[in-house]
N, C-alpha and C positions, 0 to 999 in steps of 0.2 A: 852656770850655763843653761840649767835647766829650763829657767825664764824667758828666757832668749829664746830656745826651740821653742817652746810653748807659746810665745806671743809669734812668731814666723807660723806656726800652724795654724791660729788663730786668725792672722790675716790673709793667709793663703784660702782654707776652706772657709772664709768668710767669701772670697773674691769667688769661689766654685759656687757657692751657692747664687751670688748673683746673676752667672752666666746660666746656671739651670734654671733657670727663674726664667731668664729670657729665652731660653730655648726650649722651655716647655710647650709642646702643643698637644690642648685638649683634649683635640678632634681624633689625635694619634693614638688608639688601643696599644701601640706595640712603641710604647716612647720608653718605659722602664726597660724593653729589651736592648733599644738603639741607644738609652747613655751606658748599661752597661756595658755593650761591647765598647763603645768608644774610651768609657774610662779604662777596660781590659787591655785594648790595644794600647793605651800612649806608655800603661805601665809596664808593659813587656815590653816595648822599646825602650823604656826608662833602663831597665833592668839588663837588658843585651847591652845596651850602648854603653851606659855611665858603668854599672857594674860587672861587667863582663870584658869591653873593650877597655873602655878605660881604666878604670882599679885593675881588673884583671883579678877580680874575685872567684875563686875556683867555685864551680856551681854543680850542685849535688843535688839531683834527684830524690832523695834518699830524705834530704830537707826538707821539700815539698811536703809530703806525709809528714814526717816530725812535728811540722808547722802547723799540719792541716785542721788543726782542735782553734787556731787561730783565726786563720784564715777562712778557714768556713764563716767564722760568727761574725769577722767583719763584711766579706761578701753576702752573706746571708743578712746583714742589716742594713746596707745600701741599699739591696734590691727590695726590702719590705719599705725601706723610703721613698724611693724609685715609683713603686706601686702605690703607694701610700696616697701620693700628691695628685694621684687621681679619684681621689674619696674625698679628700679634706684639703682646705687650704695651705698654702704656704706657710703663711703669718702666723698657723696654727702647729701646724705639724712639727717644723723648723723645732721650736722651743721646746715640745712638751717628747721629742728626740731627741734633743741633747741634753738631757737630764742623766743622761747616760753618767755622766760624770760621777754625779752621788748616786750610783750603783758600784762605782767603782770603788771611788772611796770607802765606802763602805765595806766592801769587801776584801782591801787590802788592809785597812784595820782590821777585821774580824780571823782573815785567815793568815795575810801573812805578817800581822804585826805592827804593823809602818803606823806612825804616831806622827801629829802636825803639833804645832805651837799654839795656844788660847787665842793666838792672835787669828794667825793663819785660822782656824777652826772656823775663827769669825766670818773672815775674808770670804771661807768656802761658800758658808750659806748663807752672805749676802749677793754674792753670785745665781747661786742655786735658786734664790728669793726671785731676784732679776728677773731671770730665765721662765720661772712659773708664771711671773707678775705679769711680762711681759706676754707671755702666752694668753693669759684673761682676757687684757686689757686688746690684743687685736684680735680675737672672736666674738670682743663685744661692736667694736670695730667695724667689722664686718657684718655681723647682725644690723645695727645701726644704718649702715650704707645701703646694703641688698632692702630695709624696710623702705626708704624715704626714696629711692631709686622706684619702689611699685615693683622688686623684681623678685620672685618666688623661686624660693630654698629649691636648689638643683635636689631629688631623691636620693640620691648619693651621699648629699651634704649632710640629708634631714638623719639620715640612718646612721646616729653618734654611735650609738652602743659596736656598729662595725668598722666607718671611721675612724674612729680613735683607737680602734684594736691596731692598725698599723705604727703609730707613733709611740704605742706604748711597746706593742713586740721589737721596733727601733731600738727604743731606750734598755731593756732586758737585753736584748743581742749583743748590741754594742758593749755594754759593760759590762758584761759577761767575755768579750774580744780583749775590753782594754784590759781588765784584769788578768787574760792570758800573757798579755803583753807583758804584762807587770811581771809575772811570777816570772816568765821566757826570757828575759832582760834584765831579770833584778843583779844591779851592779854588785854586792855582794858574793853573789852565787849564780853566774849567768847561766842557761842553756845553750842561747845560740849570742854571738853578738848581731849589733844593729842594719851592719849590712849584711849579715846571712840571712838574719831575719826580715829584713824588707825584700829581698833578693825573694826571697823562696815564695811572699807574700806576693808580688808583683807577677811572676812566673805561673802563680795556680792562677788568677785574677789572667790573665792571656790567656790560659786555658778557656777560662769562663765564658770570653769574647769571643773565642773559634767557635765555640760550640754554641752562642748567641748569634753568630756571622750564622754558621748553615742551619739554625731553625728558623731565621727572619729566611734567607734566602729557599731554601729547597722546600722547609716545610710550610711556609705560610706563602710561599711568593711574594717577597716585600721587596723593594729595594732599600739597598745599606744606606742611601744618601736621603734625608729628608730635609724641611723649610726649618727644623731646629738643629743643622749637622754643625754650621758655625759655633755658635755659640756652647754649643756642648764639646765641641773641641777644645775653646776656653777653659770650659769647665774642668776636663780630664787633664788638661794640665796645670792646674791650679791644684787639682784633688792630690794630682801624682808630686807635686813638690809639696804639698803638707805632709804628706805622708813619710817624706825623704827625711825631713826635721822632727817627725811627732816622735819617731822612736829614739831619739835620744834625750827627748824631755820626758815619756817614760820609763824609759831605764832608770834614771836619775831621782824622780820623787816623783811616783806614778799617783801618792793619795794624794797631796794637791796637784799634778800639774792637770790631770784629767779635767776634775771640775771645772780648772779656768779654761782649756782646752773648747770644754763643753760650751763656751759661752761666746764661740762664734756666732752662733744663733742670733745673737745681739748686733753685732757688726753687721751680719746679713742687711739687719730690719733699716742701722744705718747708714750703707753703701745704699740702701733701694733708693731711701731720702734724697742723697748725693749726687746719684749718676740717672736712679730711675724716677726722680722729684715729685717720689710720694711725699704723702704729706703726713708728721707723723702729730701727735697727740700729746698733750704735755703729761701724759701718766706714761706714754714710750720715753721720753726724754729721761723720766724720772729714773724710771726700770737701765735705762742705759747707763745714766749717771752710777747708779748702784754697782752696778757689774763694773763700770768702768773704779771705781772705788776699789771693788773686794781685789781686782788685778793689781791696783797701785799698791795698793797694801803688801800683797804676796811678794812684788817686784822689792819693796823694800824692807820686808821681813826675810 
């Protein structure tokens, strides 16, 4: 079943990434503050309604904390993504952040054990390949267009060495999250299970958004509603159902399901193809093809 979670997260935060896409505004200073309230809010309503109303999940403060070594690394790596996509591209950022994957893996081989198949092994870092390859190939992309266009490197862009500091603190947080997740969920020897653990995840993450709701409001004087509120609504609820699926593909086989996980990034680049009719490159097709492989692989290993 772990597959199944795993490919549902993968389509889901593939489909969040397209609406952040489209609801990104430039011109916005305070857009990394207004998705993450918006994704704060839909998952505290996620978490009241489905887990609390519905299930009828006893909800423990006391969890919050327990969780919070989790929880933090994942809200603390959305928002450096969040921030990120106002240094660096999408095309860039997206892939060389979900590398996250092979942090994890790696680290659940080193600390707690967890061993894949030669096969599987493979599958991983033809994935992981994808995902890098992919990332070259649309930086060069972009170089290429912004030359032939006559249009001069935004300062922000030109300054790699700080740019790329967001994508890479991404990918370190996050997998440093998923590995939480791992150890917190390991089917073996659990700590919490899956709906305690998303329950308590969703509930700090609503905290996050109150307290994103009155620094855009009282301190900055913003309003909550801006021209990307649509489409980020999309987003937060795309984000909030991969979320609902991801923790039970990592409970289950956290060293591969992370990497393929990781390789929404790819689906991103071809939903953009799809519905936003970029046009993509035959070395993206190729990068796609690849991941889309090391996945068939894993599904049938």
């Amino acid at each position: 079943m772990w597959f199944l979670f795993a490919s549902l997260t993968v389509l889901a935060w593939s489909g969040a990434d397209l609406f952040y896409k489209k609801g990104a505004d430039p011109g916005d200073p305070y857009s990394h503050w207004r998705t993450v309230m918006m994704v704060g809010l839909v998952m505290g309503l996620h978490a009241i309604i489905y887990y609390g109303i519905i299930c009828g999940e006893p909800f423990s403060p006391i969890n919050m904390i327990r969780y919070l070594p989790v929880s933090s690394m994942y809200i603390l790596s959305m928002t450096l993504g969040y921030v990120g996509l106002r240094y660096i591209d999408l095309s860039v950022c997206s892939p060389i952040s979900n590398s996250s994957g092979a942090v994890t893996a790696l680290l659940c081989f080193l600390v707690l054990g967890q061993r894949m198949s030669g096969l599987q092994f493979g599958a991983v870092i033809a994935i992981c390949f994808g995902i890098l390859g992919l990332s070259v190939i649309e930086k060069k992309k972009a170089d290429r267009e912004r030359a032939e266009a006559g249009e001069a490197v935004d300062k922000k862009y030109s300054a790699s060495a700080i740019a790329i500091l967001f994508p890479i603190l991404y990918c370190i947080v996050d997998g440093l999250g998923t590995f939480g997740d791992a150890f917190y969920l390991n089917e073996d020897n659990p700590i919490f299970t899956e709906n305690q653990a998303n329950m308590a995840y969703e509930m700090t993450f609503l905290l996050v958004a109150v307290f994103a709701m009155v620094y855009l409001v009282l301190v900055r004087k913003q309003k909550l509603v801006s021209t990307g509120t649509g489409p980020l609504t999309g987003a937060a609820l795309l984000e909030t159902a991969g979320q609902f699926v991801y923790v039970y593909a990592i409970s289950t086989n956290a060293i591969v399901a992370a990497p393929m996980i990781a390789s929404y990034s790819i689906f991103s680049v071809l939903w953009s193809r799809i519905f936003l009719k970029e046009k993509l490159s035959r070395g993206q097709y190729a990068m796609i093809v690849l991941v889309m492989i090391g996945i068939a692989i894993l599904g049938v290993e």
